[in-house]
Structure formats: C-alpha cells, structure tokens
PAKE-760279 format. One record per residue (C-alpha): residue number from 1; x, y, z. Coordinates in steps of 0.25 Angstrom, whole numbers. Each point is the difference from the previous one (the first is absolute). Layout:
// residues N
    i      x      y      z
  NUM      X      Y      Z
...
//
This chain:
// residues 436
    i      x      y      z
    1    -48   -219    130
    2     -7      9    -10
    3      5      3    -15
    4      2     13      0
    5      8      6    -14
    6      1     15     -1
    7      6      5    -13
    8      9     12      0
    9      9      9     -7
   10      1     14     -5
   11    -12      9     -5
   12     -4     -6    -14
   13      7    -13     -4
   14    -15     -8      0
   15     -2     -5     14
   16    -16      3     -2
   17     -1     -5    -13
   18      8    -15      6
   19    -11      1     10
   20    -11      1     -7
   21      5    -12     -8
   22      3     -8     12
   23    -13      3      6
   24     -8      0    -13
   25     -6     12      3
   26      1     15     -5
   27      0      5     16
   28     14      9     -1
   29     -1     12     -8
   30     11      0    -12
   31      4     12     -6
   32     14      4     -5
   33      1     13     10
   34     10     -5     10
   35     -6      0     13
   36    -13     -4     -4
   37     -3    -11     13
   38     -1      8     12
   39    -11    -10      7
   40      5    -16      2
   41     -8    -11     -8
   42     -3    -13      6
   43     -4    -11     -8
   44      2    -14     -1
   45      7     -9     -9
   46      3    -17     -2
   47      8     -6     -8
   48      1    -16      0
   49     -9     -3     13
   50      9     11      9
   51     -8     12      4
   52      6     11      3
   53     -3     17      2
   54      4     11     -8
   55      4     14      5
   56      3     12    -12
   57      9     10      7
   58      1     13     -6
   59     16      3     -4
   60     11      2      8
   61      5     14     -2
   62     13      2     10
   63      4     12      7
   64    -12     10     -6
   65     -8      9     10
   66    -14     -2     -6
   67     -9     -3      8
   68     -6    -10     -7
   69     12     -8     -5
   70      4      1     14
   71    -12     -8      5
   72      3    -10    -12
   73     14     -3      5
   74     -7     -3     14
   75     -9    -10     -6
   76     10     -5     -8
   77      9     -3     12
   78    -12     -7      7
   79     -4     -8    -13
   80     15     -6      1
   81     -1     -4     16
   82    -13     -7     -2
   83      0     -6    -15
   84      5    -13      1
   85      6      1    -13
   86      4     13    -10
   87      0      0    -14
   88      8     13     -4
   89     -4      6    -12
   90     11      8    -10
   91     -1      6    -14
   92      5     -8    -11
   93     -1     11    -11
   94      7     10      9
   95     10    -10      8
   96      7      2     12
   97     -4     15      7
   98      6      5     12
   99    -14     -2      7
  100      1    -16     -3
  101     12      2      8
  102     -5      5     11
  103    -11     -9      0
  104     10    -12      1
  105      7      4     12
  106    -14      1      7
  107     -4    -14     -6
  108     14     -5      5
  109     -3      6     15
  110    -13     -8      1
  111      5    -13     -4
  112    -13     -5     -5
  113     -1     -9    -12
  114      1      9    -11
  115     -3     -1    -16
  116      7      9     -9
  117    -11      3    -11
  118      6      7    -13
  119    -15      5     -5
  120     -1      4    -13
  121      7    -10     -8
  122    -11      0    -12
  123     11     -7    -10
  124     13     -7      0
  125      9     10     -3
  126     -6      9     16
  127      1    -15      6
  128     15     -4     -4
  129      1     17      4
  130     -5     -5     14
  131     12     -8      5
  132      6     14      3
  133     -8      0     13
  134     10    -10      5
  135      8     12      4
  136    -10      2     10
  137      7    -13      8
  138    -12     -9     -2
  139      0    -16     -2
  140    -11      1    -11
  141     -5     10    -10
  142    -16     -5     -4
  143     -3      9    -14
  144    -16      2     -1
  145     -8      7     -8
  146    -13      5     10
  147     -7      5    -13
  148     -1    -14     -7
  149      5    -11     12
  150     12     -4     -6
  151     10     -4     12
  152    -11      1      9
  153     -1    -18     -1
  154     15      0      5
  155      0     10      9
  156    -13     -6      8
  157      6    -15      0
  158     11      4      9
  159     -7     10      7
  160    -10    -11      6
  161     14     -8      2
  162      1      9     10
  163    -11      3      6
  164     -4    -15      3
  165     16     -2      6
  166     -4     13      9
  167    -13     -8      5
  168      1      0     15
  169     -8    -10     10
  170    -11      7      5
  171    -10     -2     11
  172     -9    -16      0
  173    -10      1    -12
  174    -10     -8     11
  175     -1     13      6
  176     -8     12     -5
  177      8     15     -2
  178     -6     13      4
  179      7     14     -6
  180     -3     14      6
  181      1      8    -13
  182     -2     14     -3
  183      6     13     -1
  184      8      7     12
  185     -6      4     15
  186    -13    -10     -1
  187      4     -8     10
  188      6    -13     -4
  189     11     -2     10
  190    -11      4     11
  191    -10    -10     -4
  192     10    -11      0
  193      5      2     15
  194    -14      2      5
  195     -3    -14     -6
  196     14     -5      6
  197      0      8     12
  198     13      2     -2
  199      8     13     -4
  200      5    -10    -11
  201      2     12    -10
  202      4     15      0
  203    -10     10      0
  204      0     15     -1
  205     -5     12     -6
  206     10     -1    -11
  207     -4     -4    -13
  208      7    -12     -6
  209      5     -5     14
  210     -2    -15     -4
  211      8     -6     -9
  212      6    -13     -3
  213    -11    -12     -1
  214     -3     -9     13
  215     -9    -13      3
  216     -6      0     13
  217     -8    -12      3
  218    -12      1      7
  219     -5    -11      8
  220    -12      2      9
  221    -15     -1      2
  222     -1    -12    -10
  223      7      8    -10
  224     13     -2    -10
  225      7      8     -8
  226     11      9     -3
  227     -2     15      0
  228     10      8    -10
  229      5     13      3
  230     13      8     -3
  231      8      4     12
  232     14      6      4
  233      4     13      2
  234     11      7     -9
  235     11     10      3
  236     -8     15      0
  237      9      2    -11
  238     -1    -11     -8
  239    -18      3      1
  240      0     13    -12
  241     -7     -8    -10
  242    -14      2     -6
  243     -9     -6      9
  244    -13     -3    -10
  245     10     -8     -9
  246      7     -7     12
  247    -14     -4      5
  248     -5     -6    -14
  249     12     -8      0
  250      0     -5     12
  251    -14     -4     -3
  252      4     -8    -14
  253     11     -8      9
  254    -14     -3     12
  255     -9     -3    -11
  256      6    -11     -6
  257      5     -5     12
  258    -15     -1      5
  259    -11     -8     -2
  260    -12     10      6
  261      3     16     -1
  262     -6      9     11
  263      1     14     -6
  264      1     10     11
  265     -7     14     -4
  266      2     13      7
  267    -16      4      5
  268      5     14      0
  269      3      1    -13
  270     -7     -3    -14
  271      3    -15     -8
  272     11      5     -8
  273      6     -4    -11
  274     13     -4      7
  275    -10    -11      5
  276     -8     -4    -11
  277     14     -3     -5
  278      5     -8     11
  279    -14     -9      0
  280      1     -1    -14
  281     14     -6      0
  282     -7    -10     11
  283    -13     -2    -10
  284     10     -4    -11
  285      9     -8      8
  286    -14     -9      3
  287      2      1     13
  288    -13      2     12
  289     -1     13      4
  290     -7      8     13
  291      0     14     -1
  292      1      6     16
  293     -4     15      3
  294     10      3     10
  295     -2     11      9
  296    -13      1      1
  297      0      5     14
  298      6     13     -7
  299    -11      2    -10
  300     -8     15      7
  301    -15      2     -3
  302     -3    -16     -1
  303    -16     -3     -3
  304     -6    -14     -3
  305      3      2    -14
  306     13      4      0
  307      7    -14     -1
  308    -11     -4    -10
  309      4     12    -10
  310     16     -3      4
  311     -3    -15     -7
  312     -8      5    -10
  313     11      9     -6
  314     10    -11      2
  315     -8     -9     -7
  316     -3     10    -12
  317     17      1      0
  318      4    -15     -2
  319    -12     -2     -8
  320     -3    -11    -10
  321      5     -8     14
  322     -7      3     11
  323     -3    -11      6
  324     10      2     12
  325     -1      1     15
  326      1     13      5
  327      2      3     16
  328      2     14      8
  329     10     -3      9
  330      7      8     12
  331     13     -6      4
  332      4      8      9
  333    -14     -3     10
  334      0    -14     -6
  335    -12      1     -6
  336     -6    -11    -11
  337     15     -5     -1
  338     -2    -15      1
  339    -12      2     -9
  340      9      3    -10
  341      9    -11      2
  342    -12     -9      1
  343     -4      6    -14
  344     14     -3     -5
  345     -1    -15      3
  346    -14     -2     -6
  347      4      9    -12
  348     13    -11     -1
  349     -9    -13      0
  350    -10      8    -10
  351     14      0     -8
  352      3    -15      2
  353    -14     -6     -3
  354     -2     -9    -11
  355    -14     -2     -7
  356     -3    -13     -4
  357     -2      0    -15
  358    -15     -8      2
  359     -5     12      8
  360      8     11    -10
  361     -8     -5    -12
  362    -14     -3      7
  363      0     13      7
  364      6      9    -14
  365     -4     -7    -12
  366    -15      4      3
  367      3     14      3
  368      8     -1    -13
  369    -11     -6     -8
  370     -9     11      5
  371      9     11     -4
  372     11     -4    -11
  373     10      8     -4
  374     -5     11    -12
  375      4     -7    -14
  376      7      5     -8
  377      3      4    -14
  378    -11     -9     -1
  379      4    -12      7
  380     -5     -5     13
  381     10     -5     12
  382     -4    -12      9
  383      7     -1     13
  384      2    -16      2
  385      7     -3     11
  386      6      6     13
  387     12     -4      9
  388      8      6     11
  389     17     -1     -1
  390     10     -5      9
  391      5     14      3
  392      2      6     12
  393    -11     10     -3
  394    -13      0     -7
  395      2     -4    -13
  396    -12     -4     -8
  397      1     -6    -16
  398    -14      2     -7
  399      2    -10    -14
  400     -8      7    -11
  401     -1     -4    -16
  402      4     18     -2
  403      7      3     12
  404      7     12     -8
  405    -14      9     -1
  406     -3      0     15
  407      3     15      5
  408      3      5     12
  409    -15      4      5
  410     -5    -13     -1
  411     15     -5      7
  412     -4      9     11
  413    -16     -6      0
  414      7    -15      3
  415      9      5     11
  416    -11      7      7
  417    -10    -12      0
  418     14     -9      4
  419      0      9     13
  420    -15      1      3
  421     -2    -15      1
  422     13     -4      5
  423      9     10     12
  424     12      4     -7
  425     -1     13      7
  426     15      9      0
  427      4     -8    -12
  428      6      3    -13
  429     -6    -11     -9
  430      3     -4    -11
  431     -7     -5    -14
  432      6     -6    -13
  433    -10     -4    -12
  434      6    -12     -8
  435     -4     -7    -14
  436     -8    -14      2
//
C-alpha cells in the first residue's frame, strides 16, 4: 500500500509552511492571508528509510458559500478517503476555534490514523499552552514549530510507526507493474479491458468513473505482469468532487504502486499542465515511463507530420528528460495497443539492468578525460571511478577528489553519454558525486 499523508486543518495554521519542511522544498506558497492554497501540492518526504507522499490541502472552511472554499472542502474530504494517515494541524497561539472543532468531527468520521499537530509552538511557554488541544478528544497532542523543526523529529518517528504497521501485502515483486495514469476521460479503464478482453472495469463518459486501485494480471503471448488501474463505481451522489484533484490523487496511490508508468494523453487536447504534473510525480518517483497519445483516431486534418510535431511538443514539455517512448494510440480501433504494452516491458528491463563496473569505467573515464568537468575557483576536478548501486533504478556514484563543484550542466552532460552508450530509455536516473 502507498504512504499517502495529507495535512489538514483550518485556513492559516502552517500546513504549507510543515510541507515545505517535510519535503525540503519551498513548492507551497505561504502567506499569512488565510486562504492562500487554492491549488494541492504534492511532494515527497522520508524520514528513517519509509518513503512516503505529501499532499497540502488548502483549509477547511465549514458551511461558507464561496466558491472557492467550497471546492476546498471537497478536496479535503477526498484527501481524508485516500490518505493513509492525517496529520491535523491547529494554532497553538490562538488555541482551540470553533473551526478545529469542526474539523475533528470530520477527522472522527474517516477513522484514519490521524495526528494532532499544535503548529506554532515557537517557545515553551506556546508548548506547555498546546495540551489544551486535548479537548479536541485526541490520544496525543505533537507541539511543533514549522518555522525552525522543533517537534517535527517526534512527530515524524510515530508517523512512520504507522505508516509501516499499515504496509499491506501487495502483488509478487517477481512480476513487473503497469499503471494507466493520467487525468480523466483518456482512456485508462478502456485500454485495460482491450488487453484483458474483458469488461473488467466501468467505463463511461463520465469523468472520475474509476476509482479505487485494482491489479489485474495479464498473462498471455509470452507476457507477465500486472496492469494497475482504479475501478468501482460510486453512488451518483457520492461522485460531486473535483475531478482534476481526484485524478492526481489517484495517480500518486498507481504511481508508487507501479514499476513502469504509461501516461495516457488526450490527442484532442494540448499536453497540459495537469499532465506535466502527473509524469513529473512518476519522473520523481524513479519510476519507467511511456507516454500513449490516446485517441488518435479523433485527431481531424492529420498529415504526415502531425504526429512528429505532437512528440515534439511533448518532448519540449517534459524537457531536460526526454528520452521517453512516445506512442499514438487509438483504444477504441485497437490500434498500437500491445506496442505499448511491448514498450512498457522493455522500458521495465531498461529499469532493472545493471552495468558492470569494468564496462562503466572503460566506456566513461575516456569520455571524462576528453571533456572534464570546468574547474573551478581555480581548482581542477578528476573523476576517478565509476560504479552502479544496488537500487532498484539507475543509480550511478561517480568518486571524485571535489565532488562539491560539479554543477548541474555538466550532471546533465554524464547522464546523456550514460543513455547514448548504454538503453536506459523511459528512465529516471539518477547520478550522485562522492569524495575519493
């Protein structure tokens, strides 16, 4: 099962700023205007070996009729069904509001794990202040301070308590997982029953139809693996969220479920940001991706370039990493289907191969000797050695003698002659510099 923490609370008690510090990266915007975080943030975070996603709600705000705080109510609610654990964020320097209130009894309702965080306990005095959250009918309050990390150490040793006792079995590691990601209406559920031959899941015209994440092993033609998808069909009632949000959260729970992700565009409409964002979670979950042009067939006025200008733009989206498979697809005329699938199972064994550390140094060192890294402040880097990890995706250690001056356009100069002599096409890799 995916970690999945979502942090919520009312508008304005520091859920950005604990997200940036547990991602270690300023991606939420903070601002003390309440109401500040319309848009959700997705990061990623580890603390003691456990992995595990972020998602920054914006705040609860009960019973108002904006439109907007409406909308962030919804998200909220759909952050507390698919998190796998909550941390609920209150105000130490204000104490208990009727909001906090409110919040709770939600929080009660879902019956996830859940973290009360009294933010804002900058001194002693705001955290001996905190215990009077207990009112709220919580087993612990955890004081922190997002602003300088104190509490946060406590806080994130029993959060990952949790998280690994909530680790469910999940499908053989021996054989290889396929996700369909991607926003709503692409055609996910359809391309897994053409492949099963099966209605296995619901489709329609609705939007956000598919739901909760199946494995449906595919086993034919030589081939072995598992395809993910979501499926299940809620009461019409119950379906009234914002689809864009359901569907990047689906895809967070897919993506780390997956070992290759086929990201499934819509050829009727431009690469758009919803995308970019959904295969740049799958980039920075290391995981393969191929990227499918669904509904190809619909595309008016095709020439012979039109697919080439399609992948050019593509490219130019998800750029520096282009080196991705990208195939037009038609499910519904079955067209360059099992090529894809074909695809994904070369993109997984490009993920899985290891390079001996012999033909690693013999093919790079000379490449490295021919181009070294620029010096600098006047002193000169040499490259010594090369060696793959034991990771379950490309991981390369280059052991240097200044490992600290080597910039990013010279990082990006080693991965691309890594991919030119050796086919790690559709993956992430990564590169770490370490002192000799």
């Amino acid at each position: 099962m995916s970690n999945i923490v979502a942090l919520v609370g009312r508008p304005n008690v520091g859920k950005s700023t604990l997200f940036n510090r547990l991602t270690k990266r300023r991606m939420a915007i903070v601002d003390p205007t309440a109401g500040v975080t319309r848009d959700r943030h997705y990061g990623k975070s580890d603390w003691n070996g456990v992995e595990f996603s972020v998602i920054d709600t914006g705040g609860y705000v009960a019973g108002s009729g904006d439109v907007f705080e409406q909308q962030i109510r919804e998200q909220v609610e759909i952050a507390l069904e698919e998190a796998s654990v909550v941390l609920f964020l209150v105000d130490t320097i204000e104490g208990v509001n009727p909001l906090d209130q409110e919040v709770a009894a939600l929080l009660r309702q879902s019956e996830k794990p859940c973290f009360l965080v009294a933010n804002k306990a900058d001194n002693s005095k705001l955290v001996a202040e905190s215990t009077t959250f207990y009112e709220l009918g919580v087993d612990a309050v955890y004081p922190v301070s997002s602003i300088n990390g104190s509490g946060t150490g406590e806080l994130l040793d029993d959060l990952v308590q949790v998280l690994e006792k909530n680790k469910t079995d999940e499908p053989d590691d021996d054989v290889p997982r396929f996700a369909f990601i991607g926003r709503p209406n692409v055609g996910k559920s359809s391309i897994v029953n053409t492949l099963l031959g099966t209605e296995r899941n619901i489709v329609t015209e609705i939007p956000g139809t598919t739901r909760d994440t199946i494995h449906s092993r595919y086993n034919r033609f030589g081939f072995d693996f598992y395809l993910v998808d979501t499926a299940g069909l809620r009461k019409k009632g119950k379906v009234r969220e914002n689809i864009e949000f359901y569907s990047v959260m689906r895809s967070v729970r897919a993506i780390e479920l997956a070992d290759v992700c086929l990201l499934m565009v819509d050829a009727t409409m431009p690469f758009e940001s919803q995308d970019l964002n959904i295969f740049t979670l799958a980039a920075r979950n290391n995981k393969g991706i191929v990227i499918l042009v669904n509904k190809w067939d619909l595309v008016q006025d095709k020439n012979h370039v039109s697919a080439k200008k399609y992948e050019d733009y593509i490219r130019e989206k998800t750029a520096p990493f282009t080196d991705i498979p990208i195939i037009f697809t038609s499910v519904l005329n079955k067209q360059r289907v099992f090529k894809a699938m074909e695809t994904a199972v070369e993109v997984f064994h490009n993920r899985q191969q290891k390079i001996p550390t012999s033909k690693l140094n013999q093919i790079l060192l000379p490449i490295i000797e021919n181009q070294p890294p620029p010096s600098s402040k006047g002193k000169y880097i040499k490259i010594k050695y090369i060696t793959q990890l034991p990771t379950h995706y490309p991981t390369f250690v280059f052991f240097c003698n200044l490992p600290q001056y080597i910039k990013e356009p010279y990082e990006r100069f080693l991965e691309n002659k890594i991919r030119k002599n050796f086919n790690f096409t559709g993956v992430p890799i990564k590169l770490y510099f370490r002192k000799k």
